[in-house]
N, C-alpha and C positions, 0 to 999 in steps of 0.2 A: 723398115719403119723406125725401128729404135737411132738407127745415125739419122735421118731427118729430122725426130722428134729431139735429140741432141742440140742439134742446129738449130731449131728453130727456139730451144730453150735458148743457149748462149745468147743469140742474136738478137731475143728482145729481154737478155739479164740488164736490173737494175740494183744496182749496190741496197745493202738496207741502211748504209752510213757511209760517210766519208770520212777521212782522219784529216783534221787541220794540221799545219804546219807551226805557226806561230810566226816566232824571229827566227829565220834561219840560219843554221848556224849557231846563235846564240843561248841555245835550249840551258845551256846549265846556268845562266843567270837568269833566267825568265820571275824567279824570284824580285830582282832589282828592279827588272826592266817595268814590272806592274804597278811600280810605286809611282815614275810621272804618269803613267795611265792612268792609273787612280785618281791622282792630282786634278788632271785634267779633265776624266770625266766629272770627277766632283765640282769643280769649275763650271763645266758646261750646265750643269745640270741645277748650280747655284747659279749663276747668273742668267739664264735663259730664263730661270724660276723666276727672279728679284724682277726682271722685265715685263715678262706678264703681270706681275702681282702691282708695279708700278702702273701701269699704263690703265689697268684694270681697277684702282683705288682712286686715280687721281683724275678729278674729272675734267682738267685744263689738256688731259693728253686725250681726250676723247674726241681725237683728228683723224682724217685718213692718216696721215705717214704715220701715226703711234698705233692705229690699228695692223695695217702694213708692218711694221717692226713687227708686232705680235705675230703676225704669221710667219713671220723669219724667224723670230724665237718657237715657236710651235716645231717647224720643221728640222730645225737644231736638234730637238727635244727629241723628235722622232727617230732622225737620223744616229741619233746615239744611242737608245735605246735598244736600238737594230742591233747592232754591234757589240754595245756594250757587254751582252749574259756571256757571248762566245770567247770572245777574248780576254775577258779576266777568269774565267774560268779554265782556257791555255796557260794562262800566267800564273797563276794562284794556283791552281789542282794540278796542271798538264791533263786537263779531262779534255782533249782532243777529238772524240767523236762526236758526227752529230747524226741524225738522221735524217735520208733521204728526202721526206718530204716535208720534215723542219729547215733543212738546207734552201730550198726552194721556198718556203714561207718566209724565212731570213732574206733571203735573195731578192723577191720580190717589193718587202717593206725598206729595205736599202735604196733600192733603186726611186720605189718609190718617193720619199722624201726628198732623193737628190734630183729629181726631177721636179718636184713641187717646188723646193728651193731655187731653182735655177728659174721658174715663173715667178715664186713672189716677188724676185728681182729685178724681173721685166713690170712688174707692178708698180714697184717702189719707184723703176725713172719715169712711167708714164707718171705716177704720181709729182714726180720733181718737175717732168716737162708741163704738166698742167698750172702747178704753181708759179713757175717761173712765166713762163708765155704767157697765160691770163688768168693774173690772179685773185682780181673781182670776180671770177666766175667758178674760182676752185670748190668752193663750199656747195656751188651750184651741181656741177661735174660728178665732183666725188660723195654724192649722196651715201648714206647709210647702206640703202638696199642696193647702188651698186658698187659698192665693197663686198655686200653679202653675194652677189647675182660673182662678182670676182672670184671671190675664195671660192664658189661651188663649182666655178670651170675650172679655178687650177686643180682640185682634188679630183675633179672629172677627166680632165687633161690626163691626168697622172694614171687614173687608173686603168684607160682606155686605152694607153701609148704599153703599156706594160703587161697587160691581163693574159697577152697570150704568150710570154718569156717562157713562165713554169711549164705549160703544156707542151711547149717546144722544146722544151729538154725534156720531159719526161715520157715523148716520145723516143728519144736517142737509145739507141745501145753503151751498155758500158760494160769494159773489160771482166770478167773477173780476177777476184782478191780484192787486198785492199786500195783504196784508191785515194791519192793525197792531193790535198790542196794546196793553194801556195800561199794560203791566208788563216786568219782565226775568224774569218766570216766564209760565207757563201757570196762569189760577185759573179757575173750570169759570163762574163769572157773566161776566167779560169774553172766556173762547172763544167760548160761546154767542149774545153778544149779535154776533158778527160774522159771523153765520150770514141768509141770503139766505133764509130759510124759516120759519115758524111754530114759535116755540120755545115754545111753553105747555106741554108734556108736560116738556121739561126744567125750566125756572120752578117747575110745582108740582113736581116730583121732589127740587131742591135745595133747595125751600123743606121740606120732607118731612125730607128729609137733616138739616136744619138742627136743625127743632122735635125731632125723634126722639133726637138726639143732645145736641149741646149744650142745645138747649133744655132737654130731659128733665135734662140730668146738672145745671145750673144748680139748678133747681126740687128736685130731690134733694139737694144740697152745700146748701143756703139750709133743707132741713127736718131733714137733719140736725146744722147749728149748732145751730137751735130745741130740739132736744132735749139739744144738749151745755148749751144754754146754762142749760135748765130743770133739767138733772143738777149744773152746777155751783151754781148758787144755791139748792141744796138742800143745800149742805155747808156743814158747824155752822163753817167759820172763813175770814175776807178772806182771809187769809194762805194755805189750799188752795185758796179760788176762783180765786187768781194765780197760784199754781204751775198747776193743773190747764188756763188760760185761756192760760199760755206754753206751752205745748205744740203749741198749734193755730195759733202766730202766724205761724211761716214758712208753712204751707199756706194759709191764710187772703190770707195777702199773693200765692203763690203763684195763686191762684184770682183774684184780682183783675188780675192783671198780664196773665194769661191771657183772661177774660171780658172786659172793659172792651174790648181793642182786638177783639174778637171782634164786639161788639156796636157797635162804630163803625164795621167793615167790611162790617157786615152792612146796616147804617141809609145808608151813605153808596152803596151801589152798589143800593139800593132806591129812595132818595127822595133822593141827593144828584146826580141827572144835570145841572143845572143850577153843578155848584160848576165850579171850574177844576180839569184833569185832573191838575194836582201834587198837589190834596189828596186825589185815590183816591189814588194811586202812595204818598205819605206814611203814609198811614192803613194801608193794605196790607205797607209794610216794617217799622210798626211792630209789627204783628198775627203778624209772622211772623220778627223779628229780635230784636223785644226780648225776649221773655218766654224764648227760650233763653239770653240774656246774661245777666239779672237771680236765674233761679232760683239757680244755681251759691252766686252772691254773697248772696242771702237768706236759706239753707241754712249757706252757712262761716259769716255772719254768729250766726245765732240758735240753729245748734247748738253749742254746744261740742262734743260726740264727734265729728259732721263736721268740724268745724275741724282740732281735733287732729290727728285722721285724714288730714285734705288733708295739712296740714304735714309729717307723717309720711314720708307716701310722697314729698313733694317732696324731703325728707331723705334721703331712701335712693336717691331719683333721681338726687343730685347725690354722693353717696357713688360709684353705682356709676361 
């Protein structure tokens, strides 16, 4: 009885905590290293702010695409908030533990976001392809309530494609001791791969997750340019081809910034087991730090009414 009941303890042990890694290798400057973190977060979390509070004050941006940005900004906001407590909290304390089923509530609001994000961006080109193609009828199209009826399937989308991640790890066995990650977050490829038991159910599940979502939403953003692009080189002059072609540039740049490290974290925790574990950790902060830093800035840049509008409200911030 007692070596069964042994067995069958170990076989369904689950850690009470995991020990993050941080930068590896890099541990005794982790001091330095949390100053552009900082930077950056505070960036994110300033500009993604000045966008809603813009969009949100100014009622000339009270359009689908400035509502749309706002849900880009939202999910910027989220996606770093995820991340944020654990990793400055590596960098600043070295308080590297988290637990179990905080690991997993981190994990799942991670994902979440980058999933949502990766819809509102299939939102934002049907929004462009509607503009572009027929624009007498865009105000028609993109009524109030289906913007509202949008946002509640991306947030549905997102929680539906992910609800069952945690439970699927938390059926797994894991080793005892302690057990390291290769991050200062929870990301559901490197919880799983520290799992003492047959993880295939989870593998094709996240790979599932992946092709379903971002996959699909890539393959949709890439057929709807094809038709914005066929709609504008149908128009009798260069001169509307470029106006109608700057419209789409901040989302376009926006998708790229978002995809690109999407698709390297995807490739390198598939087929890069062999690199050194600074370039997950790298590839991983970029996929999940940059793309809320840069939208804010690609957006004040290439809109004027955003711009205005930040300025605006940073004016009256400094007024009150």
């Amino acid at each position: 009885m007692l070596p069964s009941q042994s067995f069958i303890n170990i076989s369904l042990f689950q850690p009470p905590a995991f020990l993050m890694i941080g930068i590896p290798g890099l541990e005794a400057i982790h001091g330095w290293i949390s100053i552009p973190f900082s930077s950056m977060y505070t960036a994110t979390l300033t500009g993604n702010g000045l966008i809603l509070l813009a969009v949100r004050r100014t009622p000339s941006l009270h359009q689908p695409m400035y509502y749309f940005l706002s849900m880009l900004a939202l999910t910027d906001v989220g996606l770093t908030l995820s991340t944020m407590p654990t990793t400055l909290a590596v960098l600043w304390f070295d308080h590297r533990l988290i637990g179990f089923n905080a690991c997993l509530v981190q994990m799942f609001f991670l994902h979440f976001f980058s999933v949502a994000e990766s819809s509102v961006l299939l939102a934002m080109s049907f929004d462009r392809f509607v503009a572009i193609s027929n624009p007498l009828r865009y105000a028609a199209v993109l009524t109030n309530s289906v913007i509202i009826r949008i946002g509640l399937a991306i947030v549905a989308r997102a929680i539906v494609s992910l609800f069952p991640l945690p439970f699927l790890l938390k059926r797994l066995s894991f080793c005892p001791g302690k057990i390291l990650l290769s991050h200062s977050f929870c990301f559901h490829a490197d919880v799983m791969k520290r799992a003492c038991a047959d993880i295939t159910v989870n593998i094709i599940y996240g790979l599932y997750v992946v092709l379903s979502t971002m996959g699909v939403d890539s393959l949709l953003i890439v057929l709807s340019y094809t038709l914005i692009l066929h709609t504008v080189m149908a128009l009798a002059s260069p001169r509307e081809r470029t106006r109608a072609l700057n419209t789409c540039v901040s989302h376009i740049l926006a998708v790229l910034v978002f995809f690109i490290p999407v698709i390297g974290v995807s490739m390198i925790h598939r087929f890069g087991r062999h690199l050194p574990p600074i370039v997950h950790t790298l590839v991983a902060y970029v996929y999940l730090v940059v793309p809320p830093v840069l939208n804010p800035i690609i957006y004040s840049v290439k809109s004027k009414p955003i711009r205005e509008a930040m300025l605006r409200v940073l004016r009256d911030k400094r007024q009150d």
